[in-house]
Each structure stands twice: as structure tokens, then as C-alpha cells.
PADREN-992749 format. One record per residue (C-alpha): x, y, z. Coordinates in steps of 0.5 Angstrom, whole numbers, padded with zeros to 4 digits, always signed. Example, Ala and Ser with C-alpha at 12.3 -4.5 7.8 and 13.67 -1.06 7.14 Angstrom:
// residues 2
+0025-0009+0016/+0027-0002+0014/
//
This chain:
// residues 490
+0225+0197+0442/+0223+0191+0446/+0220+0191+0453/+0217+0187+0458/+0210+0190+0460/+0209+0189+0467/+0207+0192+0474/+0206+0189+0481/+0205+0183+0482/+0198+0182+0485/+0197+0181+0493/+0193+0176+0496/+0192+0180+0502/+0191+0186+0502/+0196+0188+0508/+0201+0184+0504/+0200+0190+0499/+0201+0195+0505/+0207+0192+0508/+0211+0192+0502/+0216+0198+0500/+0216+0202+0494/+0224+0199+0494/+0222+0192+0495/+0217+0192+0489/+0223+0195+0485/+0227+0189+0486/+0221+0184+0484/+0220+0188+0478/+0228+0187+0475/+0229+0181+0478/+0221+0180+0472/+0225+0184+0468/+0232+0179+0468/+0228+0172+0468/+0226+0171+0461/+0218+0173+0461/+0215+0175+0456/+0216+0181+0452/+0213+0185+0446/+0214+0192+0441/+0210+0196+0446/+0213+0202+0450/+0210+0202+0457/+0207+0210+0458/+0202+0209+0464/+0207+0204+0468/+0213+0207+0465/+0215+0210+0473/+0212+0204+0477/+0218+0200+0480/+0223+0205+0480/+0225+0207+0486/+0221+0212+0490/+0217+0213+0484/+0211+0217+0488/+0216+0223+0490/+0216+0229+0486/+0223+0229+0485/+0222+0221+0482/+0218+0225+0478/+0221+0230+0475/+0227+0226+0474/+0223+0223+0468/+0221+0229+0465/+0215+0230+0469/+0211+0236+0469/+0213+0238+0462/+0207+0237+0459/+0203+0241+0464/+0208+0247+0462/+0207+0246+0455/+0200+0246+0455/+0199+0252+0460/+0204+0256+0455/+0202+0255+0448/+0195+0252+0449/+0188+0254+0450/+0183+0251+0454/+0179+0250+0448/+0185+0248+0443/+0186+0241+0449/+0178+0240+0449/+0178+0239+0441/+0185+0235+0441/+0182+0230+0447/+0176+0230+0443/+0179+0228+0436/+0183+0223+0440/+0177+0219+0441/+0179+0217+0448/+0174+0213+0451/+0173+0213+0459/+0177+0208+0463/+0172+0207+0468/+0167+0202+0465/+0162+0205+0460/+0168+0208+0455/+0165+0214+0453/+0168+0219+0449/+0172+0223+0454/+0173+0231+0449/+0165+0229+0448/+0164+0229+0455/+0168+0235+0456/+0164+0239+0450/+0157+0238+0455/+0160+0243+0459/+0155+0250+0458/+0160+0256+0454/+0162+0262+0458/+0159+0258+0465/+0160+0264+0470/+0163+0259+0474/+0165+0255+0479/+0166+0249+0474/+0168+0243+0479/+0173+0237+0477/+0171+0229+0480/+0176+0224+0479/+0173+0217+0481/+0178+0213+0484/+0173+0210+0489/+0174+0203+0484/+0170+0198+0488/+0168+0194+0482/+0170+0187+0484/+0178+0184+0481/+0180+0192+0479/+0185+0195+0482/+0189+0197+0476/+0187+0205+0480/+0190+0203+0486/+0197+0202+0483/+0197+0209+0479/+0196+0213+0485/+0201+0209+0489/+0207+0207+0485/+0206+0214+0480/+0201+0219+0484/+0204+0225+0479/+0202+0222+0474/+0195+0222+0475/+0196+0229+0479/+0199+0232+0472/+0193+0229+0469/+0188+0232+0473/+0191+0239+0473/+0191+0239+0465/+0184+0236+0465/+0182+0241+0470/+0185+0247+0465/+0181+0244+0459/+0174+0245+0462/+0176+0250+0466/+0175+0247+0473/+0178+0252+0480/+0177+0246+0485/+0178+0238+0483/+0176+0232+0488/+0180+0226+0488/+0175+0221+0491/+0179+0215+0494/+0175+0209+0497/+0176+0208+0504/+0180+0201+0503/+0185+0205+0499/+0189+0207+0506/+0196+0208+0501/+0194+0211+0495/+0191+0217+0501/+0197+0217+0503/+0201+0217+0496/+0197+0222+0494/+0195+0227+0500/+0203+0227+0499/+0203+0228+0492/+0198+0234+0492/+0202+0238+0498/+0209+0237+0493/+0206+0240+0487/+0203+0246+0491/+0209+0248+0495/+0213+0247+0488/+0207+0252+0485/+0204+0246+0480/+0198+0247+0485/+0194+0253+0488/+0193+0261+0485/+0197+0262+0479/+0200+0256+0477/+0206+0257+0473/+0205+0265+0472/+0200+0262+0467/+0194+0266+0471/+0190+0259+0471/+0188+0257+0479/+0186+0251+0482/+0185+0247+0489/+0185+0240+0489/+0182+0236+0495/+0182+0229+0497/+0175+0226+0500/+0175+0219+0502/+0169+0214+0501/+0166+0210+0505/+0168+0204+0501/+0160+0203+0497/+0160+0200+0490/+0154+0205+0489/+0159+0210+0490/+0163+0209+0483/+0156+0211+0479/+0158+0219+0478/+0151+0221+0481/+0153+0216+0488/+0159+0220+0487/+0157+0227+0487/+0152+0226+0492/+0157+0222+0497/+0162+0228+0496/+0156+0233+0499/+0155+0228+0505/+0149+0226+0503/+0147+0218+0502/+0150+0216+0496/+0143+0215+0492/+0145+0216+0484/+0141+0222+0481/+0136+0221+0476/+0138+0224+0470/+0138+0229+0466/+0140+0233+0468/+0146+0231+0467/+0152+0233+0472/+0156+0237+0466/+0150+0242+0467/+0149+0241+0474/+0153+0236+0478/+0157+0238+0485/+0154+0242+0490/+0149+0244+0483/+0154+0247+0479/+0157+0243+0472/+0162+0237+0474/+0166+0233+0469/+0167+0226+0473/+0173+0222+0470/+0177+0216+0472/+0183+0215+0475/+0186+0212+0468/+0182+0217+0464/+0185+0222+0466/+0193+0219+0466/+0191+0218+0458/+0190+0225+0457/+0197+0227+0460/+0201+0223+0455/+0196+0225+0449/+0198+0232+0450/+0205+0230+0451/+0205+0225+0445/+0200+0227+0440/+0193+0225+0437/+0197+0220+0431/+0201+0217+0437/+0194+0216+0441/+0191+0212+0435/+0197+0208+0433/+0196+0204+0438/+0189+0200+0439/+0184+0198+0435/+0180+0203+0429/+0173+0206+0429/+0168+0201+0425/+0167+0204+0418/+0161+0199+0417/+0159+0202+0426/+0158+0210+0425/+0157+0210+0433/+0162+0206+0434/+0169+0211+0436/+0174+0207+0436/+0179+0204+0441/+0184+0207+0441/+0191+0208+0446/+0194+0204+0451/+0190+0201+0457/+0191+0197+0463/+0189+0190+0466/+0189+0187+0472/+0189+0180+0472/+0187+0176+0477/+0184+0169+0480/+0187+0162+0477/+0193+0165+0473/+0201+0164+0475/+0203+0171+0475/+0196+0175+0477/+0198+0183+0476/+0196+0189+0473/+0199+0190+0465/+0199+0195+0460/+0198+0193+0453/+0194+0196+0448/+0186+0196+0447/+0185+0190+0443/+0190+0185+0446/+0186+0178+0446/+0184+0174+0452/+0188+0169+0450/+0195+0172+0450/+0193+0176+0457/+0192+0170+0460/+0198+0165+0457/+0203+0171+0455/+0203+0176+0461/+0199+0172+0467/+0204+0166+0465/+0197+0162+0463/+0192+0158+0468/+0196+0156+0475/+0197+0148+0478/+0196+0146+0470/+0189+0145+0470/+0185+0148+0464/+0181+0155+0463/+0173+0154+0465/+0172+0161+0465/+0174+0169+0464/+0171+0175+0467/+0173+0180+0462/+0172+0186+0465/+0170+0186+0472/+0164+0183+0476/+0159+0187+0472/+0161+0185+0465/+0158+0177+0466/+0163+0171+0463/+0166+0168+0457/+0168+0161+0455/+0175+0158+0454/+0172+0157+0447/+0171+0165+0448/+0178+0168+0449/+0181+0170+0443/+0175+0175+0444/+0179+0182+0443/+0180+0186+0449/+0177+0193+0447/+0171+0197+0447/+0167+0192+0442/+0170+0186+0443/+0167+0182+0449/+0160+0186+0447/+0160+0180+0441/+0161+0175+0446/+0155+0177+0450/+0158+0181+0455/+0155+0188+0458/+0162+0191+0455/+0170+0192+0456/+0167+0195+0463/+0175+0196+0468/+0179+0191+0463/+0181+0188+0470/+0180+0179+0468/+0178+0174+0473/+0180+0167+0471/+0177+0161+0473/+0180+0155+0472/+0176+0147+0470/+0174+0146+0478/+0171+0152+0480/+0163+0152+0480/+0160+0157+0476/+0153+0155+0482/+0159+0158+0487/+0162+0164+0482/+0154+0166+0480/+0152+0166+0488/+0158+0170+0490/+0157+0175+0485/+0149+0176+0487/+0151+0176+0494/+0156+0182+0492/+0150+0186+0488/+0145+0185+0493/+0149+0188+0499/+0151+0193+0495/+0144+0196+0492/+0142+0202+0495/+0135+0200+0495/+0132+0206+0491/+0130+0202+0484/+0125+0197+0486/+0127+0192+0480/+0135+0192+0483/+0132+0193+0490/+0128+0186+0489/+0131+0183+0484/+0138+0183+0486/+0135+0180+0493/+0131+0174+0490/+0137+0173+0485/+0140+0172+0492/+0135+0167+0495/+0135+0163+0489/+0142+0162+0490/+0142+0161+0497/+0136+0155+0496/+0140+0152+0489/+0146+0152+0494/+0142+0149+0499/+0139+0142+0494/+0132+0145+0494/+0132+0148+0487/+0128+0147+0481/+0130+0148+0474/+0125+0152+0473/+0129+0157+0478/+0134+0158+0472/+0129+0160+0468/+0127+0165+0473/+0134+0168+0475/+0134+0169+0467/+0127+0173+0468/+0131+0177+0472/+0137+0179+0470/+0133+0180+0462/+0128+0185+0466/+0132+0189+0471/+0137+0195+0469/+0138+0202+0467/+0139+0198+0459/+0132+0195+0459/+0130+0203+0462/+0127+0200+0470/+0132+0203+0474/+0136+0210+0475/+0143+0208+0475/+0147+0202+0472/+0148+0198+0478/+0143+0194+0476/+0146+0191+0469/+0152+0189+0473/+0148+0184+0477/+0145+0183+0471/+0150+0180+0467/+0154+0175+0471/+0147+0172+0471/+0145+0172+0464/+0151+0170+0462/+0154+0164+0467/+0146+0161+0467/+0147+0161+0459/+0153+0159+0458/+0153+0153+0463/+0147+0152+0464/+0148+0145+0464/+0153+0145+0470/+0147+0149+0473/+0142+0144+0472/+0147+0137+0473/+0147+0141+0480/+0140+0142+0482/+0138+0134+0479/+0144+0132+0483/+0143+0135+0489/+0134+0136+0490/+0134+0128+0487/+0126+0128+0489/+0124+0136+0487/+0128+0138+0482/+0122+0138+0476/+0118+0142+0482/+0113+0147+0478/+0109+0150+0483/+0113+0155+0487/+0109+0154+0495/+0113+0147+0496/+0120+0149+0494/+0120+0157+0497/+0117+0154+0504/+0123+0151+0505/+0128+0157+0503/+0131+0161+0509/+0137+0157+0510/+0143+0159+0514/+0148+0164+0509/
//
């Protein structure tokens, strides 16, 4: 069977995006569906119900055999039998750091007196993802489905979905998807006469970066600042209100709704295998969804599976780079993941790939491209403009480094940089973060990387920049002459 891997068509707004109807982005997908794109030997699983009409209703989702899998598993499985199916599924983490999911369950300590609490992040506050966004909003259920078998397989009674506030709808969506599925038994005490209960509450964030590191999270939850927490202990042993917590992502958690429907061998089918010459490297198995966005004809969100190359998401699926120009640059996987050249785009998109490219990982899968007239100076300032702000300021070398990264751009952009600037930027970007083991979270490394590797990789276009517009100091070594100028207007 060939079919059109599709999902909505991005919003330049995000009030667009409210205003829309669940019935009119239907018709925007058949009308996709009869124009001739392009199509290709995949199945769609995790958009499967997106574009059907009323798809976030529990009756939309019965329809579609919704809730089976819940049924199956709560009759004929154990909790530990979904752990050991999870785990030899290899299903790595959606959410950015791609860690093996059944591993990260397995932390969990045996014969826990309990309560065991269940965190769902879907704060995705990683600048150009939104892939989250339209699973809650268009599949609710789904995501709902997952988090309950989840829930039974690492023994959690009470599970929070961390929304971020700016996600108005899928709060909506969703509070109504909990409250369907409670009234039709899926929720609460005894769910399905199996002797299984669980709670699943909606808590609401206040929009932060730092607030998508699970610690942030967690702390966030408790109604405290959300400071990332130093590690271990880890949150398996002690995490929400001091008890073992497993945080998954939204995608995550879908994922292991269709592995227990579908099986481990359907999972491994699609992706990329383990590398036999890597012993740590798992695998990139099953499907997954990027968003792509920028300078593209069709920006979405799109289901393909692991391994897909940035080329054909960029040409096949996005309808290539708009208004004819060419393609200067890729985010591959969020902010936090650096850039890639045009010269880099048959880079395959799994958890390997975009590492041999000097990126920080595969990170959400959600693509920024910028087209031949976009400046890498203004991409490098919007990107430490975004990390400085949303530093939480607890680890010296983000604090500060994120900061001055921030000033040095500020005063490039300016006309009073130096080349010896780029220098120190990269000083920066290689000394800060939890990799280089300065700092307690991650944060940190996505600010790092869009440095390095925009400084690197273009930094020729930096320093034409600086030549071009610091005409008398741009050779300038000393640092009182160039800094005693720096407070510019933002």
C-alpha cells in the first residue's frame, strides 16, 4: 500500500493554529491526499487518526480500534512481560536524548512499597518542534493509551501530563480525553476489572525551556523553581515528591501503545539497525515524526521512519526550499542540535546520523531550513539570544557564558567585532555544558552547539561580516578598546 505521510500544515501564527477546526484540517488533508504529492511504501501509525473528522473524541477513537491494546495487555500481560517487550524493542526516547526507553523503566527499584509516579513531558519548548502538539490535539487517546499501558508497566497509580502554557488547545484536548476515558472505565480504580488503578492529572507549565530537562520538571510539578536537580540520585530512585518517577515524552509514549499492539519484529522493521562494529549503539528502530519548518513550500509535521535522509524530508515531503532559491543550512533536530550544510543533507535522520555531521544528536527530529539569503550572524544571535533567556542561571558556565556569547553578538552585530571574537565564542561553546561535565543539566550543550557548529562551518561568512562592517578594528586583539563600546541598543 502506498500512502501520502502527511500531518497539518504548519501555522505561521499561533492563533491561526486556534482558530482552525478539527473539520477544516480534515479537508486540508484530503485535498493533500488528491493533489498528486508525494507518496511512499509506509504505513502512518502515529498520525494514522490526524485529519479524520472529530479525531480527538473517544468515539473517533474507538472507531479505530482504540483502547484494544489497553484490553489486551491489562488481560494477557504482566507488568514485567510489557518492561522485557519494551526494552527488546530498543525504543529509544522522543524527546531529545534518545535513551533507551524498557532501560530506563528497568531503573525502577523491585518490590517498591510505592506510590511509583508517571511523567509525561510534553512541555516541547525546544525552538521549531511541535510534532507533540499535534498528537495531543488531533489523537489525544492515543497519547492517553500510551501513558496508561506505560503507567501498568512500571507500576505507577498517578501520572502527570506536563503541558506547557502556551499549548492553550492541546489542554483542552486533552482534559477532555482524560475525562472521556474515566467515565467509560479506561481511568480510575480498577480499570477494566483487571485490579489495575490509575489517576492521570493535567498540570500546566509556565512556558520555560528549562522546564522540558526532567529534574525542571519534576521540580516544577512540586511548585517550586524549576532548578534541574543534581544527578544521581537519578528520578527512577527518587523523583516526583521523592518517590521513583519515570519521565517519558509524548511520542514515547504513543510508540509503546503500537509496539504492544503491532510487536517487537514490526518495531525493528522500520528504522535503522544497531551498528554491529558500535556495542553501545542500540539502534534506531520505528517510526518517528518530524516537523519541518522555515524556508520550505510545505512546512509540517511528518511521519517517516528513522533514517529517512534530510534531503528527501526537505524535497519529497516539505516540497523542497521555497520561492526557488537554494539551501544554505539545516537544523536537524531543534535549536540545541547546531546546523548542517547544504553539503550535509544526505545526513540520515536517526540517532547516529547527525552525530557524524558534528551536531549534538537527532535531539526532536523537528528541521529548520534556511534558505541562500538567510545570515548565519542573525541565525547565531537569535539562537544565544533564546538560550541566554532561558538559562535558569544555577551553573555558573551557562549563567555566564550563555550571557556573553549573547554580548559578543550584540556587538558583531553592531560593527564592533573582532575576529578574535569567533575565536572566543568557540571557547565558550567547547568549555560549557553538562558533556564537557561544567553544568548539572543540558541546557548548556544547546547553546553550545549552534555555536560551534554555525562558527565552524561558516566561518567565513562570519568573518566577511565583521571585515565588512568593524572596517578599522576588526583585527583588534586587546579587549578594553572593542568591549568599552559593547552596551548597544537590543
Amino acid at each position: 500500500m502506498t500512502v501520502y505521510i502527511a500531518a497539518i500544515p504548519a501555522r505561521r501564527r499561533e492563533r491561526c493554529l486556534l482558530r482552525a477546526s478539527g473539520e477544516g484540517i480534515a479537508r486540508r488533508f484530503r485535498s493533500a491526499a488528491l493533489s498528486g504529492l508525494p507518496t511512499m511504501p509506509y504505513q502512518n501509525v502515529l498520525l494514522a487518526n490526524v485529519g479524520k473528522p472529530n479525531s480527538h473524541t473517544l468515539a473517533a477513537y474507538l472507531a479505530s480500534g482504540g483502547y484494544s491494546t489497553l484490553r489486551k495487555v491489562l488481560k494477557e500481560k504482566s507488568p514485567q512481560e510489557v518492561v522485557e517487550i519494551v526494552r527488546a524493542s530498543n525504543l529509544r526516547g522522543r524527546g531529545g536524548a534518545g535513551f533507551p526507553t524498557g532501560l530506563k523503566w528497568s531503573f525502577l527499584p523491585d518490590k517498591h512499597p510505592g506510590p511509583i509516579y508517571f511523567c509525561v513531558n510534553a512541555d516541547e519548548s525546544e525552538p521549531g518542534t511541535f510534532v507533540n502538539r499535534v498528537q495531543m490535539e488531533h489523537d489525544p487517546h492515543q497519547v492517553l493509551e500510551g501513558t496508561i499501558i506505560s503507567c501498568y508497566a512500571t507500576g505507577a497509580s498517578r501520572a502527570y501530563i506536563y503541558i506547557r502554557y502556551e499549548y492553550p488547545l492541546c489542554w483542552k484536548r486533552m482534559q477532555a480525553a482524560i475525562d472521556e476515558a474515566r467515565a467509560a472505565g479506561y481511568l480510575g480504580r480498577n480499570i477494566l476489572g483487571s485490579g489495575f488503578s490509575l489517576e492521570v492529572y493535567l498540570h500546566r507549565g509556565a512556558g520555560a525551556y528549562i522546564c522540558g530537562e526532567e529534574t525542571g520538571l519534576i521540580e516544577s510539578i512540586e511548585g517550586r523553581r524549576a532548578w534541574p536537580r543534581i544527578k544521581p540520585p537519578f528520578p527512577a530512585v527518587e523523583g516526583l515528591f521523592r518517590k521513583p518517577t519515570v519521565v517519558n515524552n509524548v511520542e514515547t509514549v504513543a510508540c509503546v501503545k503500537h509496539i504492544l499492539e503491532r510487536g517487537v519484529a514490526w518495531f525493528k522493521s522500520i528504522g535503522t539497525p544497531a551498528d554491529p562494529n558500535d556495542p553501545r549503539d542500540p539502534g534506531s528502530y520505528g517510526p518517528k515524526l518530524f516537523g519541518i519548518s522555515g524556508h520550505v513550500n510545505r512546512p509540517g509535521c511528518y511521519e517517516a521512519p528513522l533514517g529517512i535522509s534530510c534531503r528527501e524530508l526537505i524535497e519529497r515531503f516539505a516540497g523542497g526550499v521555497w520561492k526557488g532559491r537554494k539551501l544554505k543550512a539545516v537544523v536537524p533536530g531543534g535549536l540545541s542540535t547546531g546546523v548542517i550544510t547544504a553539503e550535509e543533507i544526505d545526513t540520515p535522520m536517526d540517532f547516529s546520523g547527525p552525530l557524524r555531521v558534528g551536531c549534538l544528536g537527532l535531539g526532536t527530529g523537528c528541521l529548520i531550513v534556511l534558505d541562500e539569503t538567510y545570515s548565519m550572524v542573525d541565525f547565531l544571535y537569535n539562537s544565544c539570544r533564546f538560550f541566554a533567556h532561558e538559562s535558569c542561571g544555577q551553573c555558573t558556565p551557562c549563567r555566564e557564558g550563555t550571557h556573553w556569547a549573547l554580548q559578543m553578538l550584540r556587538r558583531i552585530k553592531a560593527g564592533r567585532g573582532r575576529i578574535k571574537d569567533l575565536d572566543l565564542l568557540l571557547e565558550i561553546g567547547d568549555t560549557i555544558g553538562i558533556l564537557p561535565g561544567t553544568t548539572i543539566c543540558g541546557l548548556a550543550d544547546g547553546a553550545a552547539w549552534p555555536i560551534k557548529t554555525a562558527i565552524r562551518k561558516f566561518r567565513q561568512e562570519f568573518e566577511d561580516y565583521i571585515k565588512h562592517t568593524n572596517v578599522a578594528g576588526w583585527m583588534e586583539t586587546q579587549p578594553v578598546p572593542a568591549l568599552e563600546q559593547s552596551a548597544v541598543a537590543h
